[in-house]
N, C-alpha and C positions, 0 to 999 in steps of 0.2 A: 426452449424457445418455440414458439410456436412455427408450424411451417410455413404459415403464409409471411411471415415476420423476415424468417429465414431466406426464401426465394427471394424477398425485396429487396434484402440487403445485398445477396447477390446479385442480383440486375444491376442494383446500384455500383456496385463494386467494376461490374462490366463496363457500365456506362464509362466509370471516371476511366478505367482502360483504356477504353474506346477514343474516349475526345481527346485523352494525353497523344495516341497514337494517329491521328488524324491532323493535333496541334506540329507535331513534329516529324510529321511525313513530307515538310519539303527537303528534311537534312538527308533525305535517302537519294536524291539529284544533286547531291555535292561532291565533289573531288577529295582526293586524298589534300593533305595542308604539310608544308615542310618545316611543320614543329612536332616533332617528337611522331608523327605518322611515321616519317622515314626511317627512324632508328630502332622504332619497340615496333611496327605488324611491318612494314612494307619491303622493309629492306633488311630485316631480318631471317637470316637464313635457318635461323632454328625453326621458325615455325612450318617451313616447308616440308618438316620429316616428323608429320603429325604422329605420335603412339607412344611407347617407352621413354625413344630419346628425346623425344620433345617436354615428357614430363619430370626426366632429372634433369634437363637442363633450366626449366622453369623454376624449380625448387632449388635450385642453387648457384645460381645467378641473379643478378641486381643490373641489368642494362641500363646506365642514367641513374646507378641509386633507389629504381622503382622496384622493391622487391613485390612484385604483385602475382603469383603463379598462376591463379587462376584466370586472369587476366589474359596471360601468353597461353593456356590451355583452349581459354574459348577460341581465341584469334586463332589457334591451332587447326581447333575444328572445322571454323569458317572456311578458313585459305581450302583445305582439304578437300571440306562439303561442295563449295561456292565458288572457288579460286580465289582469284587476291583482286578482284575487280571495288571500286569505293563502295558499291552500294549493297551487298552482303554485311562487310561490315560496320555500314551508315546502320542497317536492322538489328544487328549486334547490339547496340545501344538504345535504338528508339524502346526495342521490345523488351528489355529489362527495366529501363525507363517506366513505358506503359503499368506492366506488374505490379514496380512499385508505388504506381499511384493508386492500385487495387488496395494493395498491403495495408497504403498507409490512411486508407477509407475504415479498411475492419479495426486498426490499431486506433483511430478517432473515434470509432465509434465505442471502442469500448472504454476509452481513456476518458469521453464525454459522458457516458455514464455513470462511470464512478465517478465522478466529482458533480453532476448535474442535481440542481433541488428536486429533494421529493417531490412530485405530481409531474416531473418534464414527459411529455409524449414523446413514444415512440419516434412519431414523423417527425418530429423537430429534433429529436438526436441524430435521427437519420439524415436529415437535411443538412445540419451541421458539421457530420462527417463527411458528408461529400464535399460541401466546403472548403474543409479545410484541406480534404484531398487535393483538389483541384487546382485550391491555390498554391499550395506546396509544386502541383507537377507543373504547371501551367506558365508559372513564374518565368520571366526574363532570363532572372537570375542561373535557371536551370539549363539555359544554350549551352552555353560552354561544356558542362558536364556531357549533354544526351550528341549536341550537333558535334562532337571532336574523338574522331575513332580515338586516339589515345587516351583518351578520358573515358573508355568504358570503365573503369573500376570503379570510378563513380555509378554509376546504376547498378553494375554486377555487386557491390556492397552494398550500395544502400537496399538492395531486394534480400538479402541474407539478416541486414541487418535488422530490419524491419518485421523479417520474419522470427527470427532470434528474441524482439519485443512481443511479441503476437502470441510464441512459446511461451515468456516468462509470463504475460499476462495471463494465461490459460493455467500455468501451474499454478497461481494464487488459489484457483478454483480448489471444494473439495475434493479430495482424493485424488488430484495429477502432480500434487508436488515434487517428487522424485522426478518420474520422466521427465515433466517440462521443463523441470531445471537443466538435465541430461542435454536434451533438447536446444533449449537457449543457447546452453554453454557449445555444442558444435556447430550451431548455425554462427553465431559468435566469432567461432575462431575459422568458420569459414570466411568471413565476412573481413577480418582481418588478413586473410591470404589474396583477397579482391584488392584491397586496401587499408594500407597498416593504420591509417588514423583513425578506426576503428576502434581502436583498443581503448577508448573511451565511454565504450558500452556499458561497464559494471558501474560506474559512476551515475551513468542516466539512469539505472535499474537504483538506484539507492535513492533518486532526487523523487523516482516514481514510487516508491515505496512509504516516501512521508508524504508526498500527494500527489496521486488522488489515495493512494491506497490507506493511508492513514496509520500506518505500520512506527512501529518504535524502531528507531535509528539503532538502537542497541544488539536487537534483534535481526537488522535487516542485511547489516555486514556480514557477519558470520558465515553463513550457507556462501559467499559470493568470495570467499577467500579463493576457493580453484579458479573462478572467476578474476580476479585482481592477480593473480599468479600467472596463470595464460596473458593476463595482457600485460603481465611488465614482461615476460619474455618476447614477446610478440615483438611490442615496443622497444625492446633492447636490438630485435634483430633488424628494422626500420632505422634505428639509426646508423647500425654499423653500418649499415648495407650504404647509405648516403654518406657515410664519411668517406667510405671507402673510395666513394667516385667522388669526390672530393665537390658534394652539393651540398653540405652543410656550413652554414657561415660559423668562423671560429669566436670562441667569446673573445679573441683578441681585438679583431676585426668588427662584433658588433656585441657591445659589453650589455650586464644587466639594465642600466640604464634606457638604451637605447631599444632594448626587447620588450620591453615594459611599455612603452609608451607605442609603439609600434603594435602590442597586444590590444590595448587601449585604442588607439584607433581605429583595429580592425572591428573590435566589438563593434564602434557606433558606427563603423563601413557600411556592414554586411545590417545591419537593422536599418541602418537610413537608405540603403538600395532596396529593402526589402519595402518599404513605405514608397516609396518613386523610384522606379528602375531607368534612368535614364542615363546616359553616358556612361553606358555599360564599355569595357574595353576588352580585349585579350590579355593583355598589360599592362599593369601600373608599378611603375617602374622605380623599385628601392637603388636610391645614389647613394651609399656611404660616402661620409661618414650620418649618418644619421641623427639630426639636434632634436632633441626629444622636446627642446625649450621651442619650438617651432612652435605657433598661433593654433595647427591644426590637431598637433600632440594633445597639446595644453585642454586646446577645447572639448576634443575626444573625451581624455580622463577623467575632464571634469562631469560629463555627460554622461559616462557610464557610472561613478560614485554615486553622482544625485540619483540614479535610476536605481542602483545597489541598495540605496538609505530607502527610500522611499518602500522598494520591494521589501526590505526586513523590514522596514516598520509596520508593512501593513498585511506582515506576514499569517495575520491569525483571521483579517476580515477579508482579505483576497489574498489566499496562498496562491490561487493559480498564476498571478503575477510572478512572485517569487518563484514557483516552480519551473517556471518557463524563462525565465533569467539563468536560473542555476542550470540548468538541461542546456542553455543557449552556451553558456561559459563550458560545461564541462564537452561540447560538439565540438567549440571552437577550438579549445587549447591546444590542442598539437598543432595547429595551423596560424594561427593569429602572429605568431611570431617568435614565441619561448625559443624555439627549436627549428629558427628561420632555414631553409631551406630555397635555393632559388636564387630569381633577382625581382622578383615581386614583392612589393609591397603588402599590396593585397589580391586577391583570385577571387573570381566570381565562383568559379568551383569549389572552392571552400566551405561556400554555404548550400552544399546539396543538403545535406541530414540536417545541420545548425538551423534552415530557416525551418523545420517541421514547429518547436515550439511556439511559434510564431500565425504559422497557420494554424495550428489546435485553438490560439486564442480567437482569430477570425470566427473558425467553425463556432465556438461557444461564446462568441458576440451573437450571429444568428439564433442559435436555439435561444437564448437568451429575449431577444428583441420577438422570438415566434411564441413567449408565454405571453405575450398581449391580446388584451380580451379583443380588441377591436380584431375585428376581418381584415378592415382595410388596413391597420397596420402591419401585419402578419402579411398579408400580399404588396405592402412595399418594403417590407423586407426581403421577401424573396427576389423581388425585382432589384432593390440595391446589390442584394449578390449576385444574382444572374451577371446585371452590367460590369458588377466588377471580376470577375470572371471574365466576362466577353472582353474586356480591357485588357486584361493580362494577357490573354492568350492572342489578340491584335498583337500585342507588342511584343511578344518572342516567335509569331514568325515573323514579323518586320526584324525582330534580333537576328534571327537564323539568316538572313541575308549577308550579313559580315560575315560570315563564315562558310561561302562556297565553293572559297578557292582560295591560295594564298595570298594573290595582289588584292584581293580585296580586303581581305583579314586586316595584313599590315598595312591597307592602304586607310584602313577605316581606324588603325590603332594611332595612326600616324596623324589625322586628324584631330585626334582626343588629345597627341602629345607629339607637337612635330622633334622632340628633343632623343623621341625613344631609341637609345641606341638597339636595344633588341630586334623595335620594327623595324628601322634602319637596314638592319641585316637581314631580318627576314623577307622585306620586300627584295633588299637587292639580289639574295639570294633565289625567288622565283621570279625577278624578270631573265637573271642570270643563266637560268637552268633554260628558258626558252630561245636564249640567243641575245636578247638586249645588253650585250656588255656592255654600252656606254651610257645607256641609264643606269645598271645597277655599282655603276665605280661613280657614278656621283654622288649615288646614296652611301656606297661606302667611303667615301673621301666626308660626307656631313659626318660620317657616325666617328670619324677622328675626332670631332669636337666633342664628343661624349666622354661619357666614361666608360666608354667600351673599343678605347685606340687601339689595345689590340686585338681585342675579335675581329675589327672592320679589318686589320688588316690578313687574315685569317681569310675574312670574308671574300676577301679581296683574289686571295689566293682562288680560292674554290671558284668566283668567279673566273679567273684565266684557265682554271685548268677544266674545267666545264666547256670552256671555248675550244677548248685543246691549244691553247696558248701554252705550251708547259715551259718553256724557256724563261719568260716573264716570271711564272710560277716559282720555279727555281729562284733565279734570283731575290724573289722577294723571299721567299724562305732563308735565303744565307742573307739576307740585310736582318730578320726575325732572329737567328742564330745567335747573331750578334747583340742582339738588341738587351743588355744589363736588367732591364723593366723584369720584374717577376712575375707580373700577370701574363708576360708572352713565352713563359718557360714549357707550354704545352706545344709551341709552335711546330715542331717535327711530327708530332702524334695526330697536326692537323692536316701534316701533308702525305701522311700515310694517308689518313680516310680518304683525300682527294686521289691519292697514286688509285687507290681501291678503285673508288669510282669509278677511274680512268682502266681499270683493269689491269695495271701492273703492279700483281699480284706479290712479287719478291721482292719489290722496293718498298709497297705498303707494308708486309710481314717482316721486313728489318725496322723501318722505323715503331710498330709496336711493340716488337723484343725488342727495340733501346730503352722503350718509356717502361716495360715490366723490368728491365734490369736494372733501374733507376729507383724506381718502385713499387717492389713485386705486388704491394696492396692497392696496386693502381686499378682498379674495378674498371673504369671507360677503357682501361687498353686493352685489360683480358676481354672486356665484353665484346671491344671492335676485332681481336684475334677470330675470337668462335666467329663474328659474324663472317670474317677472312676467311675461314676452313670453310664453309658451304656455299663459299659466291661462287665458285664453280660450278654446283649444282645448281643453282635458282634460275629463274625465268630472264631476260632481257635485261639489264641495269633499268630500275624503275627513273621515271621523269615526274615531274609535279606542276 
């Protein structure tokens, strides 16, 4: 390649950096949020003893089912380097962010070249990959991932994983087949330690192998066996680790049927927000039981087949259709539903990596529309994408606004759905934590009408004992005791984490040695014990 080629492409590569990290420079003036911030970096006492012990208890621990090590390794560093102030690890995220909107510049551009027609210029492939760069980083869709400290995995993976493509792409080259396979496969199963849904890497390496690369199917599995072996282990450990904490929904509870159609929807979710990003939420909120015969099931499935039919049919005059379908399915599948995990429906987070094949097609609409002979077509091309770009990136930091605190978080979920028992609780719980008791027991007195009776009443709890109300406390936990309901059988294990809070420390450690002698495989109880053993050492009880 020649060097002036070379340089460009890097400016380029900087540029898309640049504007990603400029786009999401107001998430660095945001607060901690009391969803999953408090449990996995803020109020975890592992991460305060950055070195050795932080990294075997990283490796073998699942806090919440989130087996992420590298994850609690960075957050490690941060608290260490930075302290535990929001905006060290607001950077944490933007800046892995940022990178891999570089990453996914070089990995377009070379993706754009292998499939682009003989005579495409230079600058128009180049144009293309930024592109698609941009719109991948740039996207609405991307808030939730870059603006939500607990959601660094999402950019700490998607930067390994993107590198891990960049590797396999290079090995294709002559003479690096060995290493960049070596290569791929550890950036890979780094990428999987960021974030187990991951493990769906060797599948996209096989959809990229019949295009752009043009490679026999027969051929291309083979070398990826070590590859499909790391990821059904990997994958094997993501689920224990979620049953364990008992976040994965039972196929009792939500059967083939109901996963199916729940899959099917997410597909045309995550494509219809990627086309109009609007009414984005924190929460979309799955009520079991789940009627798969529902009008929006129905229409999903029907909407992802015709797109299916359509891509194999016209799999031989546009594969990059089909190619991009199949990469979109094989991104999504741990997420979509098969292997629900949660009380979501669907997650905007979801589609950090899944929207890439989507913007590769953008990028190669532009190079596409920039082989026209006219001038002035070729410069309203670039002007259509310029604006659409300037579009996207208006509208995720106008997104990043719901996301700078908790009341507004849940104040803005609650808008999209005043039903959500989740927001419900989570607003009551951060007016609760600042003293508002009697707004946040009205919010949890509506979330009884959900299907979330006994979290509110849970909820409810944490708000008196937050007041230092503990008498009230009390008693609602011996009405909870009582309570036959099996969704409220956690209720003691809930008033340890509150006794915690509260700082009594030997009322909270008997009620989690009730719940691990109940159920030694109980993962939230060992994980709230360890975080019991270091509250003594940590900073102030954090607030939100």
């Amino acid at each position: 390649m020649p060097v002036g080629a070379r340089a460009r492409r890097a400016a380029l590569a900087a540029a898309a950096a640049a504007a990603t990290f400029l786009v999401f420079a107001p998430s660095l003036s945001h607060a901690w949020l009391n969803w999953d911030d408090d449990i996995l970096v803020l109020g975890n006492p592992a991460l305060r003893n950055f070195g050795p012990a932080l990294a075997r208890w990283a490796f073998t621990r699942a806090p919440a089912g989130a087996y992420q090590p590298l994850a609690f390794l960075v957050w490690g560093a941060v608290g260490a380097g930075a302290g535990f102030g929001p905006f060290a690890f607001h950077l944490a995220n933007v800046l892995p962010h940022a990178l891999a909107a570089a990453l996914a510049f070089f990995a377009a551009r070379r993706l754009l070249g292998l499939s682009a027609r003989p005579g495409a210029r230079d600058e128009a492939l180049d144009a293309g990959a930024l592109a698609a760069a941009l719109v991948f980083a740039v996207h609405p869709l991307r808030v939730e991932s870059v603006s939500w400290i607990a959601e660094l995995r999402d950019p700490l993976s998607g930067v390994l994983w993107l590198a891990a493509l960049l590797a396999y792409l290079r090995a294709r080259e002559p003479g690096r087949l060995s290493r960049g396979l070596w290569s791929a496969t550890a950036l890979f199963a780094a990428a999987c330690l960021a974030k187990g849904t991951a493990v769906t890497f060797p599948l996209v390496l096989l959809v990229v192998d019949v295009w752009p690369l043009r490679r026999r199917l027969r051929d291309a599995w083979r070398e990826k066996i070590p590859l499909f072996a790391l990821s059904a282990a990997l994958g094997a450990t993501q689920l224990w680790t979620q049953r364990g904490a008992r976040a994965s929904a039972t196929w009792a509870d939500h059967g083939l049927a109901a996963r199916l159609a729940q899959t099917a929807y997410a597909l045309a979710f995550y494509a219809r927000k990627t086309l109009w990003p609007s009414g984005l939420s924190p929460i979309y909120e799955l009520r079991p039981p789940l009627n798969p015969l529902e009008p929006r099931f129905l229409y999903s499935a029907a909407v992802v087949a015709a797109f299916a039919a359509w891509a194999w049919r016209g799999r031989r005059e546009r594969p990059w259709w089909a190619a991009a379908g199949a990469a979109y399915l094989a991104m999504l599948f741990p997420l979509a539903g098969m292997f629900q995990s949660g009380s979501q429906l669907v997650a905007d987070r979801y589609s950090y990596l899944a929207a890439l094949p989507w913007a590769l097609l953008a990028g190669a609409g532009l190079v596409a529309a920039l082989r026209a002979a006219s001038s002035t077509r070729r410069a309203a091309a670039r002007a259509v994408a310029a604006l659409l770009i300037a579009a996207l990136s208006a509208a995720c930091v106008a997104q990043q606004t719901y996301w700078r605190d908790s009341e507004v978080l849940w104040g803005r979920a609650l808008a999209l759905d005043p039903d959500s028992g989740t927001a419900l609780l989570g607003l009551g719980h951060a007016l609760a934590a600042r003293g508002d008791v009697a707004r946040a027991e009205k919010l949890f007195v509506r979330a009884e009408a959900t299907d979330s009776a006994c979290a509110s009443d849970l909820a409810r709890l944490l708000a008196l004992t937050r007041a230092g109300r503990g008498a009230e406390a009390e008693a609602l936990r011996l009405r909870d005791a009582l309570d036959p309901r099996p969704t409220c059988r956690h209720a003691a294990e809930d008033l340890a984490a509150a006794r915690a809070a509260l700082g009594e420390y030997a009322a909270a450690r008997e009620g989690f040695a009730a719940a691990l002698a109940a159920d030694p495989r109980d993962a939230a109880a060992r994980a709230n014990m360890d975080r019991l053993d270091g509250l003594e050492r940590t900073a102030p009880r954090p607030r939100f």
